[in-house]
C-alpha positions as CSV (number, residue, x, y, z in Angstrom):
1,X,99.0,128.8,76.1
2,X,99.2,129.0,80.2
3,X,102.4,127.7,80.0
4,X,103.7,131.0,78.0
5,X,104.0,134.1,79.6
6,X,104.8,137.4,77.1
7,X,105.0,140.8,78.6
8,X,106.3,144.0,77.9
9,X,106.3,146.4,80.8
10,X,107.0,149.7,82.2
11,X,107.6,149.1,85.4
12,X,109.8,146.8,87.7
13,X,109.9,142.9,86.5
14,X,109.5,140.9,89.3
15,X,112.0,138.2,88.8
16,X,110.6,136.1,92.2
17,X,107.5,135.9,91.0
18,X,108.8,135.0,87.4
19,X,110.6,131.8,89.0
20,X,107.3,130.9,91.7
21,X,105.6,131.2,88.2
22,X,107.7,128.3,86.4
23,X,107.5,125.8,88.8
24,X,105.5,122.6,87.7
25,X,105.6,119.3,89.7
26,X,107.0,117.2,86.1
27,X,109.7,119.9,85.5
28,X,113.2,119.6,88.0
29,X,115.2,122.4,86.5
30,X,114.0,126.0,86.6
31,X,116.6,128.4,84.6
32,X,115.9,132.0,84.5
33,X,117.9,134.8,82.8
34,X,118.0,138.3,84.0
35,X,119.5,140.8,81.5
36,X,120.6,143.8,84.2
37,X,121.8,146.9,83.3
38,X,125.8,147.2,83.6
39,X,128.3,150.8,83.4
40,X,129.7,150.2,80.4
41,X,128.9,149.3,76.8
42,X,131.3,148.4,74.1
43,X,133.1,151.7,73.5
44,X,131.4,153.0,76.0
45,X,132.5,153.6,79.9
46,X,130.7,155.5,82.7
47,X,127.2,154.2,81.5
48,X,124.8,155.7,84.1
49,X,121.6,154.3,82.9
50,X,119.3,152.8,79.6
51,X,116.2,153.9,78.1
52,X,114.4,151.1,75.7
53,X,111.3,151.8,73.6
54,X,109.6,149.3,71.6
55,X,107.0,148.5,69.4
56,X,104.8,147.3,71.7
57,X,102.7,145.3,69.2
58,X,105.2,143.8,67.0
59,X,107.6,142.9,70.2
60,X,105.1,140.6,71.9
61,X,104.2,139.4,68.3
62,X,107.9,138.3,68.1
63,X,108.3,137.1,71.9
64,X,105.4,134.1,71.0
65,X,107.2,133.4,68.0
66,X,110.6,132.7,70.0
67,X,108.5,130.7,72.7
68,X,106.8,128.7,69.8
69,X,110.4,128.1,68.1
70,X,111.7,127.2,70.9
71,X,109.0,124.7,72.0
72,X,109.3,123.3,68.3
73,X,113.1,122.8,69.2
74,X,113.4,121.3,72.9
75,X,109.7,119.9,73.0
76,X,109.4,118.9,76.8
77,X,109.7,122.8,78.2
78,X,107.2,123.3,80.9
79,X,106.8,127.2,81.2
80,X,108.5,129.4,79.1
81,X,108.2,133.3,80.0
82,X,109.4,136.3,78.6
83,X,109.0,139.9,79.7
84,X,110.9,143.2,78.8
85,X,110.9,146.3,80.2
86,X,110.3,149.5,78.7
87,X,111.4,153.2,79.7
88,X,114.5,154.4,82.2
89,X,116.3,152.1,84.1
90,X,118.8,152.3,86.3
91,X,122.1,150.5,87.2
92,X,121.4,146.9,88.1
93,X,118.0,146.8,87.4
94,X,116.6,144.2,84.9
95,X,115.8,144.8,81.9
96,X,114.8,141.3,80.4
97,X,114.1,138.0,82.1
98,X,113.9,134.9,80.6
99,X,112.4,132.3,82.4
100,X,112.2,128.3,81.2
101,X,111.5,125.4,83.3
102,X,111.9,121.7,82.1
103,X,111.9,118.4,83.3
104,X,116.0,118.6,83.4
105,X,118.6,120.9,83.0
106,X,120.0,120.4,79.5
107,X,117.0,121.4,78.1
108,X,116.2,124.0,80.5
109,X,119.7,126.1,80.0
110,X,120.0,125.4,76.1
111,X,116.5,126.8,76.1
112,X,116.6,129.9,78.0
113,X,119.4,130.8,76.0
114,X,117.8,130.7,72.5
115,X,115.5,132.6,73.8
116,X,117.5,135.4,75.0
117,X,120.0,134.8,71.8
118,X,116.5,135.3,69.4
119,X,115.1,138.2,71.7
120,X,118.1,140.1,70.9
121,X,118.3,139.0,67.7
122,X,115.0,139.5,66.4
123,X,112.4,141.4,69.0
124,X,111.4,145.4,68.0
125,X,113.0,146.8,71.0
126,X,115.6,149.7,71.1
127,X,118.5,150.6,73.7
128,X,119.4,153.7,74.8
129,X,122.5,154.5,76.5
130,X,123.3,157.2,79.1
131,X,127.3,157.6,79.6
132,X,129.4,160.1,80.8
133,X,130.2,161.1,77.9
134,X,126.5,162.0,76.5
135,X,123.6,159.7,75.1
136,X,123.2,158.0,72.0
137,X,121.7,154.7,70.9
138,X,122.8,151.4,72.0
139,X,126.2,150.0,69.8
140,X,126.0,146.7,67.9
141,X,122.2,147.0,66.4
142,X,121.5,144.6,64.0
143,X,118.6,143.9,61.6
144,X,115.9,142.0,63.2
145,X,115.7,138.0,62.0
146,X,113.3,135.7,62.3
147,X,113.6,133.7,65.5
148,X,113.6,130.3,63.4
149,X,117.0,131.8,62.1
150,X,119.1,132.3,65.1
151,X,121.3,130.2,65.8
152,X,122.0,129.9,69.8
153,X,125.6,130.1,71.2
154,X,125.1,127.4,73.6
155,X,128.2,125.7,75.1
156,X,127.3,122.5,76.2
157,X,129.9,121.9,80.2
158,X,128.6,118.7,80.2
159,X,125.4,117.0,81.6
């Protein structure tokens, strides 16, 4: 669909152009999400930089599944992107965008947070972390789920 965007890349995500790309004339809200790469983990301090791999295939698979779910769930999204980045990363640089736009802003935020909550949840792609301390393979893994499964953490603050 042209209102879907997928990507997994290896270089820079360009989060302007991910937000110019959203905008529709019937949609008022715009909410985008940009996972960024932080100095520490759980357990972990000093964290210098990240390394994610994926498979390729099977991520993008999932990444239209968790745009179709969450078109079945808040139908009146607009554009719905979602792009990853593969390889080394540095400190502050994104790693994952999320991008929804909606006619309002209740849909738009509860949204863009499934879809970050089912990316992490169920998408093929691995973390590594670079510390002080050494390397080793992000903390908190869990078994991918389908994204019809995950339940968001979304905190409504009123409309």
């Amino acid at each position: 669909m042209k209102h879907d965007r997928v990507e997994v890349v290896n270089e820079t995500i360009d989060v302007a152009d991910l937000y110019d790309w959203a905008l529709l004339p019937e949609c008022g809200a715009v909410v985008l999400f940009s996972g960024t790469v932080r100095d520490h983990a759980e357990d972990r301090s000093g964290v210098t930089a990240l390394t994610y791999e994926a498979y390729d295939e099977a991520a993008v698979n999932v990444m239209r599944q968790i745009i179709g779910e969450a078109r079945r769930r808040f139908p009146s999204l607009g554009r719905v992107g979602l792009v990853h980045r593969l390889g080394d990363l540095a400190l502050t640089e994104s790693s994952v965008v999320v991008v929804v736009s909606a006619p309002h802003r209740p849909e738009a935020f509860d949204a863009a947070r499934f879809c970050i909550d089912a990316l992490k949840r169920s998408a093929p792609i691995w973390k590594k972390e670079v510390w002080s301390g050494g390397s080793d393979w992000g903390t908190n893994a869990v078994k991918p789920v389908p994204a019809s499964t995950v339940e968001s953490s979304t905190i409504r603050m009123g409309a």
